[in-house]
MARGU-133080 format. One line per field, with one value per atom (N, C-alpha, C, O): atom name; x, y, z; residue in three letters. Coordinates in pm, whole numbers, plus 32768, in hexadecimal, padded with zeros to 4 digits. Layout:
// residues N
atom: [CA/...] .
c1: [X/...] .
c2: [Y/...] .
c3: [Z/...] .
res: [ALA/...] .
// end
This chain:
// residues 124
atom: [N/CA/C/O/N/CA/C/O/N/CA/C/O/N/CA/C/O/N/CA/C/O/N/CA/C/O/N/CA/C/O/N/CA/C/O/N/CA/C/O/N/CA/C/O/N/CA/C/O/N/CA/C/O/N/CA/C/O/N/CA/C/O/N/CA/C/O/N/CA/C/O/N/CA/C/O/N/CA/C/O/N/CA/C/O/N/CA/C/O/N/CA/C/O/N/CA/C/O/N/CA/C/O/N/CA/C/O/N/CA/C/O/N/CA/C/O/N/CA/C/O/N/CA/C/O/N/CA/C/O/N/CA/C/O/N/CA/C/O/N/CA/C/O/N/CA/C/O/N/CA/C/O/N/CA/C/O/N/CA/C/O/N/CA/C/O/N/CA/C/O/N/CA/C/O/N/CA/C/O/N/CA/C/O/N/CA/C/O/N/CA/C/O/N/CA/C/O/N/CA/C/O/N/CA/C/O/N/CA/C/O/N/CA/C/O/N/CA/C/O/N/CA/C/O/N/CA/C/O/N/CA/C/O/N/CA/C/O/N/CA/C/O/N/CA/C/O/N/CA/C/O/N/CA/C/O/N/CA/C/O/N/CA/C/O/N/CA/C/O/N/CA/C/O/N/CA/C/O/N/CA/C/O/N/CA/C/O/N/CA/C/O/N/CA/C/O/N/CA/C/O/N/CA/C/O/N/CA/C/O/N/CA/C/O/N/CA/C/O/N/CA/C/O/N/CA/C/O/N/CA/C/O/N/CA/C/O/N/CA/C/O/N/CA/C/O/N/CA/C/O/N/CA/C/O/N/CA/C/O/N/CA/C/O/N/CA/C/O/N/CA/C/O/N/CA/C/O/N/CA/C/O/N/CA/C/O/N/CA/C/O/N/CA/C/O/N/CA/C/O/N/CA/C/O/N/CA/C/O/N/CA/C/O/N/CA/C/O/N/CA/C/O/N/CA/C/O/N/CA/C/O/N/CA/C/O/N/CA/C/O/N/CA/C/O/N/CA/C/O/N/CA/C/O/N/CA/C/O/N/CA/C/O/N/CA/C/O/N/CA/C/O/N/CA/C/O/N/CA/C/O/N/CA/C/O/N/CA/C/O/N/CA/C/O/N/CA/C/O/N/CA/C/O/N/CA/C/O/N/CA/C/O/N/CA/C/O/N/CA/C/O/N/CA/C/O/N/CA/C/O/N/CA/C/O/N/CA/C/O/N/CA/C/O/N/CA/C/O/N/CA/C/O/N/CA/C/O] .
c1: [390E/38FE/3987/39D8/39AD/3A1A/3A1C/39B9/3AA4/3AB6/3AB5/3AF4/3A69/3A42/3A97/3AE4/3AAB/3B10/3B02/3A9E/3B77/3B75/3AF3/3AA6/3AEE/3A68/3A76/3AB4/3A22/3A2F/39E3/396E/3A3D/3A1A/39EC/39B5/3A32/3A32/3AA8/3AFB/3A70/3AF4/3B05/3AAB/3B5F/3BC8/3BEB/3C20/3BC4/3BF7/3C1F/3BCA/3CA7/3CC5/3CBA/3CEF/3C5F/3C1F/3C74/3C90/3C8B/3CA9/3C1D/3BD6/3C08/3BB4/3B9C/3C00/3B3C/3B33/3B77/3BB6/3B35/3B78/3B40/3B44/3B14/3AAA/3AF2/3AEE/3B18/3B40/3ABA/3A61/3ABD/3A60/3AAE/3B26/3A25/3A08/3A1B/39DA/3A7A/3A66/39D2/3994/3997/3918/389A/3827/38CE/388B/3851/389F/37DE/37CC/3838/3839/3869/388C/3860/3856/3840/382F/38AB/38E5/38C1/392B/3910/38A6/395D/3929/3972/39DB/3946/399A/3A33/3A6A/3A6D/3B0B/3B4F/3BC8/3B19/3B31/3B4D/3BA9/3B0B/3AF1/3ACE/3AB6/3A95/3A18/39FB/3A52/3981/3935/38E3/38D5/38AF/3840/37B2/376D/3783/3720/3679/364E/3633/35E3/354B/3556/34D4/3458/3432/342E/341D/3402/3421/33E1/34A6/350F/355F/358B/3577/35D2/365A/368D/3689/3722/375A/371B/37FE/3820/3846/3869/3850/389E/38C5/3882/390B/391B/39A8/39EE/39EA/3A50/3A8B/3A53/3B02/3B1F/3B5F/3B60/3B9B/3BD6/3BCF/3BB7/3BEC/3BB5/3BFD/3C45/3C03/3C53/3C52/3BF6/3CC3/3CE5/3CB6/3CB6/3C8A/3C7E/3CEC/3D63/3CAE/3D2F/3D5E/3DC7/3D4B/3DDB/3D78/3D01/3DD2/3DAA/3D34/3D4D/3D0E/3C77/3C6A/3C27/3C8E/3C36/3BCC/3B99/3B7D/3AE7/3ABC/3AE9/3A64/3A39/39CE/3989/39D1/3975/38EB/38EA/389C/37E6/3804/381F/380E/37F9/3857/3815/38AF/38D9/3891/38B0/3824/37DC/384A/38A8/3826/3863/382C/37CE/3893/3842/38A6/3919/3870/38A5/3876/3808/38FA/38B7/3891/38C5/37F8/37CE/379D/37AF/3776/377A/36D3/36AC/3677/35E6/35B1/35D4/353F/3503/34A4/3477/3482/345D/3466/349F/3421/3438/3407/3397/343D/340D/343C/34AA/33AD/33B5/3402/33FE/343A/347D/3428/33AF/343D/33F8/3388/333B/33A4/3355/3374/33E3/3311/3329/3360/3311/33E4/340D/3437/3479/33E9/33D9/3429/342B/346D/349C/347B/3410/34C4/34B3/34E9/3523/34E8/3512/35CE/35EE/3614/36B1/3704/3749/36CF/3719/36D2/3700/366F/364E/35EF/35C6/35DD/356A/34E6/34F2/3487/3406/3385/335B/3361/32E4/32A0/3279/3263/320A/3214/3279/31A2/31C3/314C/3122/3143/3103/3180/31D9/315D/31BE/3255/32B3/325F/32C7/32F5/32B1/335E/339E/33B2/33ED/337D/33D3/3453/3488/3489/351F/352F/3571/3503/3533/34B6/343E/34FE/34BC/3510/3578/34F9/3540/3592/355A/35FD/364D/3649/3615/3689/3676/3624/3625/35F3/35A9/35ED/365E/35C9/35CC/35A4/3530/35FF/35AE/3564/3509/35AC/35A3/35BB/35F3/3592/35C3/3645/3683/36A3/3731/3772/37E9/374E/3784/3770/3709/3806/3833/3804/3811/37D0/378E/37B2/37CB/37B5/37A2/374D/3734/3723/36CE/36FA/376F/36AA/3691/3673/3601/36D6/36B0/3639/364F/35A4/3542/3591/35D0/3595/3582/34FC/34CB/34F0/346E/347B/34E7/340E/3424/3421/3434] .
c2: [E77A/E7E3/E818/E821/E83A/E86F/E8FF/E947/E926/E99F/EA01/E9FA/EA6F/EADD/EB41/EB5E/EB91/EB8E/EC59/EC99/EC73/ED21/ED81/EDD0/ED75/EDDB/EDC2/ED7A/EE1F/EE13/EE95/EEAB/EEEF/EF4F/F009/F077/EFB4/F01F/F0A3/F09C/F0F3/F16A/F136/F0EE/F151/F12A/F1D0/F22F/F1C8/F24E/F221/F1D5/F239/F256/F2B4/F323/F273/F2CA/F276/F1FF/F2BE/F27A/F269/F2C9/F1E0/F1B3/F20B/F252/F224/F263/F1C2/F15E/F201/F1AD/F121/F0EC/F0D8/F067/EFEB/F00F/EF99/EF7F/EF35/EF04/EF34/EF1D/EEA5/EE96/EE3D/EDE5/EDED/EE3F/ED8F/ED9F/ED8C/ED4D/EDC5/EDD7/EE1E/EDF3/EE9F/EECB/EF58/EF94/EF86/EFFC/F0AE/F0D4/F0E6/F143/F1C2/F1E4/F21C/F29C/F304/F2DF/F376/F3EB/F42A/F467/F446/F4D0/F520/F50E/F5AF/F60D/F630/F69D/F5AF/F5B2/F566/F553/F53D/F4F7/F45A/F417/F431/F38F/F36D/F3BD/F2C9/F2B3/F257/F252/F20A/F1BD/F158/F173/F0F2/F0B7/F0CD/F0A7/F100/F15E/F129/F0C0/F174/F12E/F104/F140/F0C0/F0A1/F11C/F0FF/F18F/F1F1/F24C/F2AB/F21E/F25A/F21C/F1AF/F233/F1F4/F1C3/F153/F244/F22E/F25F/F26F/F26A/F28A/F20B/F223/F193/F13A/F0C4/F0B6/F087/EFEC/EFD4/EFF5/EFB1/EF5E/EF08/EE9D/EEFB/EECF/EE4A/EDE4/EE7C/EDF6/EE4A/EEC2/EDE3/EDAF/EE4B/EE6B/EE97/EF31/EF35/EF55/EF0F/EF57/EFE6/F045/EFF4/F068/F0D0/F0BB/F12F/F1B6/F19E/F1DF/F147/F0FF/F12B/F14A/F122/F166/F0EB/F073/F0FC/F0B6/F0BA/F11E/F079/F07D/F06F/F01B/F0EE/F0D3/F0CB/F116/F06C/F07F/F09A/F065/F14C/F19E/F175/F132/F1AB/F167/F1C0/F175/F247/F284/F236/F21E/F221/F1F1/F150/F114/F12E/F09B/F03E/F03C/EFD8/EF51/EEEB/EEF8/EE79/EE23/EE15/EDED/EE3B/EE63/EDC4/ED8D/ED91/ED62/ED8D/EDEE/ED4C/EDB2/ECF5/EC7F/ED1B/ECF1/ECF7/ED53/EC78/EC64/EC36/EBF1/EC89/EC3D/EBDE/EBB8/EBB3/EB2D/EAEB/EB22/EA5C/EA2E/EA72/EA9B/EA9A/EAE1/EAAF/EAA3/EA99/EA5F/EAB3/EB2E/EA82/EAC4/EB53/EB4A/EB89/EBF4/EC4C/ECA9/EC01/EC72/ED16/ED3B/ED7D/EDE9/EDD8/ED9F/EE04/EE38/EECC/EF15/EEE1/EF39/EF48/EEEF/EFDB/EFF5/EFBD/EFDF/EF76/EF2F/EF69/EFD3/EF46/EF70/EF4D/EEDE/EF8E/EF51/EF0A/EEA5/EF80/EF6D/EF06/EF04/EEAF/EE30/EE75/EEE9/EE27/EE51/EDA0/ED2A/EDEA/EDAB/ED95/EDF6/ED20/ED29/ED6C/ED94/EDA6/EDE8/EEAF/EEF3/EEDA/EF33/EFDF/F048/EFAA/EFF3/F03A/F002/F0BB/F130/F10A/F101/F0F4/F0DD/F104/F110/F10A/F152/F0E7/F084/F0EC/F08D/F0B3/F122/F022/F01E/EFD8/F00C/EF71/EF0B/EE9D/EE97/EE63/EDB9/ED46/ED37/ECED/EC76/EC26/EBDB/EC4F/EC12/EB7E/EB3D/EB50/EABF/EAB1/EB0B/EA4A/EA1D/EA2E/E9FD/EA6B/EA6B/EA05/E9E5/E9A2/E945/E948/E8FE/E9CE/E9DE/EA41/EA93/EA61/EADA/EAED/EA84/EB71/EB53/EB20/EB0D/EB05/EAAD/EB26/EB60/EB3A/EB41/EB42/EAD0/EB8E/EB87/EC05/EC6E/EBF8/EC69/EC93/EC56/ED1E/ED91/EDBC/EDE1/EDD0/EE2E/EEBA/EEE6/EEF8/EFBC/F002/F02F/EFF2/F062/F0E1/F0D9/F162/F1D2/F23A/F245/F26C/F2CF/F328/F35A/F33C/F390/F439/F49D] .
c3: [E586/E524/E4FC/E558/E489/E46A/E481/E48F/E484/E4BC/E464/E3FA/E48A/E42C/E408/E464/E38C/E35E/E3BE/E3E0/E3C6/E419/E3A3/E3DA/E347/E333/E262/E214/E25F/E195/E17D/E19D/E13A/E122/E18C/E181/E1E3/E225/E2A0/E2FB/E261/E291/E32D/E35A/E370/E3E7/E428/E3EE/E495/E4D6/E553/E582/E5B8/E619/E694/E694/E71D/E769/E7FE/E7FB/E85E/E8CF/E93F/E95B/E975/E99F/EA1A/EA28/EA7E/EB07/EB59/EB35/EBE8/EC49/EC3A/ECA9/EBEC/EBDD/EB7A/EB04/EB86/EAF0/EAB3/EAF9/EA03/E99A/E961/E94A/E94E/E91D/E866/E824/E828/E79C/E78F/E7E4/E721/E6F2/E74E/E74F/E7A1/E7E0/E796/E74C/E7A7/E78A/E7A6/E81B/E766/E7C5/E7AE/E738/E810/E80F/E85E/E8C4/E825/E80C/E863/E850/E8FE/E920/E913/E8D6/E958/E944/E96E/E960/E9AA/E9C6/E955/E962/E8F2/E863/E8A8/E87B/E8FF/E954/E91D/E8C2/E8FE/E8CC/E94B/E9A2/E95D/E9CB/E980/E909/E9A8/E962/E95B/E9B9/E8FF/E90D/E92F/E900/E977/E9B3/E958/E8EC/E958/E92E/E89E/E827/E8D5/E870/E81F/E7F2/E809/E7D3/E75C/E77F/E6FF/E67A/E6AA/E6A5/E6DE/E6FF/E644/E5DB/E66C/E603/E5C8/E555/E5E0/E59A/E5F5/E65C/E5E5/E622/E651/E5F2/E6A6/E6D0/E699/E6B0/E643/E620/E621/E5DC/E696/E710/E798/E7A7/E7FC/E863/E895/E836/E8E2/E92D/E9D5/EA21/E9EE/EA6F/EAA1/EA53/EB31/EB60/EB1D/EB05/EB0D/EB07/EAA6/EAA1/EA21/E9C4/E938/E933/E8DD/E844/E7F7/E7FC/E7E2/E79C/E70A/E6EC/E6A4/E618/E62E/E678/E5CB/E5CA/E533/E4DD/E51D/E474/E4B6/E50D/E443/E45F/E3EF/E388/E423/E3F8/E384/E326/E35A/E2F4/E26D/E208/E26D/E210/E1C8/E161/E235/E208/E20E/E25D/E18E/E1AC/E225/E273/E213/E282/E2F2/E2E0/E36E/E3CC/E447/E442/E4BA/E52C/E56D/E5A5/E596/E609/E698/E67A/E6F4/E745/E787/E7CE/E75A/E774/E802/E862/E7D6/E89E/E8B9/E925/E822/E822/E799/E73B/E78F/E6CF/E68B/E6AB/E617/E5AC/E50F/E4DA/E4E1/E468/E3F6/E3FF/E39F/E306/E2EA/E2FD/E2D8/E260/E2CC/E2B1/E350/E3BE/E3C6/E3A1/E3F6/E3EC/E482/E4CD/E4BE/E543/E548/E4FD/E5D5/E600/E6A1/E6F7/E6AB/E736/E7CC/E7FF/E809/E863/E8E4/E8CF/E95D/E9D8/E9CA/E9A1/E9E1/EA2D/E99B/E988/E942/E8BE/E86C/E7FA/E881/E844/E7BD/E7BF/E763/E720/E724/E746/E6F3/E734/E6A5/E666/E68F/E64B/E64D/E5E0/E6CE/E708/E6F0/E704/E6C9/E684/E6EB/E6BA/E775/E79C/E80A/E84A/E801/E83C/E810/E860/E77A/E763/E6A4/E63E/E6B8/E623/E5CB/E5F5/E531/E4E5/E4D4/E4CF/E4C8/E4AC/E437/E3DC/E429/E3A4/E381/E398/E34F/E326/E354/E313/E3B9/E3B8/E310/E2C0/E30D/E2B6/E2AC/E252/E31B/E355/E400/E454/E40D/E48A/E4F1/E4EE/E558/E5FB/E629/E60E/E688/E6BF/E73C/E75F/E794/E800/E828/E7E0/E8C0/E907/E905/E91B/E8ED/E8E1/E88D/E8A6/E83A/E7B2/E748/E725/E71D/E698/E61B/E5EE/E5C5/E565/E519/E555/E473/E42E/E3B4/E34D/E3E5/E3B9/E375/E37F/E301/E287/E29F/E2AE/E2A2/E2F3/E27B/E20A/E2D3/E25B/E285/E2EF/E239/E27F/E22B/E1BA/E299/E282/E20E/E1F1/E1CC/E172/E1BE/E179] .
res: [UNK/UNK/UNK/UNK/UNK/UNK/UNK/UNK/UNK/UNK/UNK/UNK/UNK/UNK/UNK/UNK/UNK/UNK/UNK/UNK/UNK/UNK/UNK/UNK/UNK/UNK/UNK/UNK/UNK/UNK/UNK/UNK/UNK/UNK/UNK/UNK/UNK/UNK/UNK/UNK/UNK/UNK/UNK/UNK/UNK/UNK/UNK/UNK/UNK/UNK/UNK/UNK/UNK/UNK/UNK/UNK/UNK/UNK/UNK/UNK/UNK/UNK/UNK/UNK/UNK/UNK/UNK/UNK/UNK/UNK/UNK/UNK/UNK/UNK/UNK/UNK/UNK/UNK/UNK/UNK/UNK/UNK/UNK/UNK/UNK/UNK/UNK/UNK/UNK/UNK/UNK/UNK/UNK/UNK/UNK/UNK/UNK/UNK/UNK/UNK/UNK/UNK/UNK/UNK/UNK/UNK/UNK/UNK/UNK/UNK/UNK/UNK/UNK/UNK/UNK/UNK/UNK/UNK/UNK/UNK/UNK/UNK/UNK/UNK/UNK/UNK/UNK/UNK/UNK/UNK/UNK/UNK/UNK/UNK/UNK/UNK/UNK/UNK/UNK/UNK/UNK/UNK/UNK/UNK/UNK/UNK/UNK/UNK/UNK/UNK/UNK/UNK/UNK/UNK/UNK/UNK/UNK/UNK/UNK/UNK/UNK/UNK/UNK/UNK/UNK/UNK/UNK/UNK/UNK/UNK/UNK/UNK/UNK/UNK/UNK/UNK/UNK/UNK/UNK/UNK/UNK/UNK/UNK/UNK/UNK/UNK/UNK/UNK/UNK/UNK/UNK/UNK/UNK/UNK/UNK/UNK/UNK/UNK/UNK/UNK/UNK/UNK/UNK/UNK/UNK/UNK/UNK/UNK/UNK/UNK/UNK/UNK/UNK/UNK/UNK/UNK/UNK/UNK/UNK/UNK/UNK/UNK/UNK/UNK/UNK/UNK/UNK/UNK/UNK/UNK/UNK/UNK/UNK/UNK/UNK/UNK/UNK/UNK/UNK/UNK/UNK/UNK/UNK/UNK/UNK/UNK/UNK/UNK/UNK/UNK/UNK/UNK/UNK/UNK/UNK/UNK/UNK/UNK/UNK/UNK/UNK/UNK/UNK/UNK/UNK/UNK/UNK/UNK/UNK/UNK/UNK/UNK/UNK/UNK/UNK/UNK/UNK/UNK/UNK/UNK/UNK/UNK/UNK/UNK/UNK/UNK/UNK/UNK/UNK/UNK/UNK/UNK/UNK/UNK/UNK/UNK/UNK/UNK/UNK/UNK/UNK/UNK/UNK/UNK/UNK/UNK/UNK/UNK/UNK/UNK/UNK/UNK/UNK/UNK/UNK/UNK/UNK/UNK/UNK/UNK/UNK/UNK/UNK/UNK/UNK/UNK/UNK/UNK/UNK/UNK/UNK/UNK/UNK/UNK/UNK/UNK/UNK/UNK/UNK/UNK/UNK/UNK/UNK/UNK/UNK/UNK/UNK/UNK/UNK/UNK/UNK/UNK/UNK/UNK/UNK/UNK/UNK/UNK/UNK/UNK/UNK/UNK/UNK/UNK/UNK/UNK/UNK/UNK/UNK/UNK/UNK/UNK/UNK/UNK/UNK/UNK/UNK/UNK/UNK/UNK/UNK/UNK/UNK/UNK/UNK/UNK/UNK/UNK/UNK/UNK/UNK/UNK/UNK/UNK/UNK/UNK/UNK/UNK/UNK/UNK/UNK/UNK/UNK/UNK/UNK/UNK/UNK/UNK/UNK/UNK/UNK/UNK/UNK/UNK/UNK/UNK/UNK/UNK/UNK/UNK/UNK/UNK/UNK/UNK/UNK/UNK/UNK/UNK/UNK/UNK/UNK/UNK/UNK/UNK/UNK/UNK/UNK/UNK/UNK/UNK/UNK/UNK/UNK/UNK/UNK/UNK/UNK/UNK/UNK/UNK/UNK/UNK/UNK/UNK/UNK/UNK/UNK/UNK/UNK/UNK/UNK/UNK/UNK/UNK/UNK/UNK/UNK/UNK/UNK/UNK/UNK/UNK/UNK/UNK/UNK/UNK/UNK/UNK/UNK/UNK/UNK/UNK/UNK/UNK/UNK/UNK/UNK/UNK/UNK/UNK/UNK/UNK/UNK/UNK/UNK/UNK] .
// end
């Protein structure tokens, strides 16, 4: 598969990671020490990982509000034009029970852990 390009159309904010490091295309959520973490099953998170982040170390995030098509990081195959929804450990997921929309599969997921990018819906 060719390599996906860092994002299209979407705003970029700088957050320093907690003690954990994040996976490019992970979910992330903000806490209140301005950290972010990879955010868990029922939760949006604010935005995505841009590249891969060391513990403790500064993080681009393309944030969800601004849309565009963002990488995100699937927990299993997912066809084109699928609705994904919030997944466990940053992933997003076909599966749409106890869980948040996030996007539409842009391009196909082949697999668990595999690389793919989302079309950011946001809520009205």
């Amino acid at each position: 598969m060719a390599e996906l390009a860092p994002y299209a159309g979407a705003n970029l904010l700088s957050f320093n990671s907690t003690n954990a490091a994040i996976a490019r295309g992970a979910r992330v959520v903000l806490d209140s020490s301005q950290t972010v973490s990879a955010a868990g099953a029922t939760v949006r998170g604010e935005g995505v990982a841009m590249y891969a982040g060391a513990a403790l170390a500064p993080l681009a995030v393309g944030v969800f509000q601004s849309g565009g098509v963002l990488p995100c990081i699937g927990d299993a195959a997912i066809a084109i034009n699928t609705a994904v929804y919030s997944a466990a450990s940053g992933k997003v997921s076909a599966t749409s029970t106890n869980a948040v929309l996030i996007g539409k599969a842009f391009t196909a997921c082949t697999a668990d852990g595999t690389l793919f990018s989302v079309l950011i819906e946001n809520p009205v």
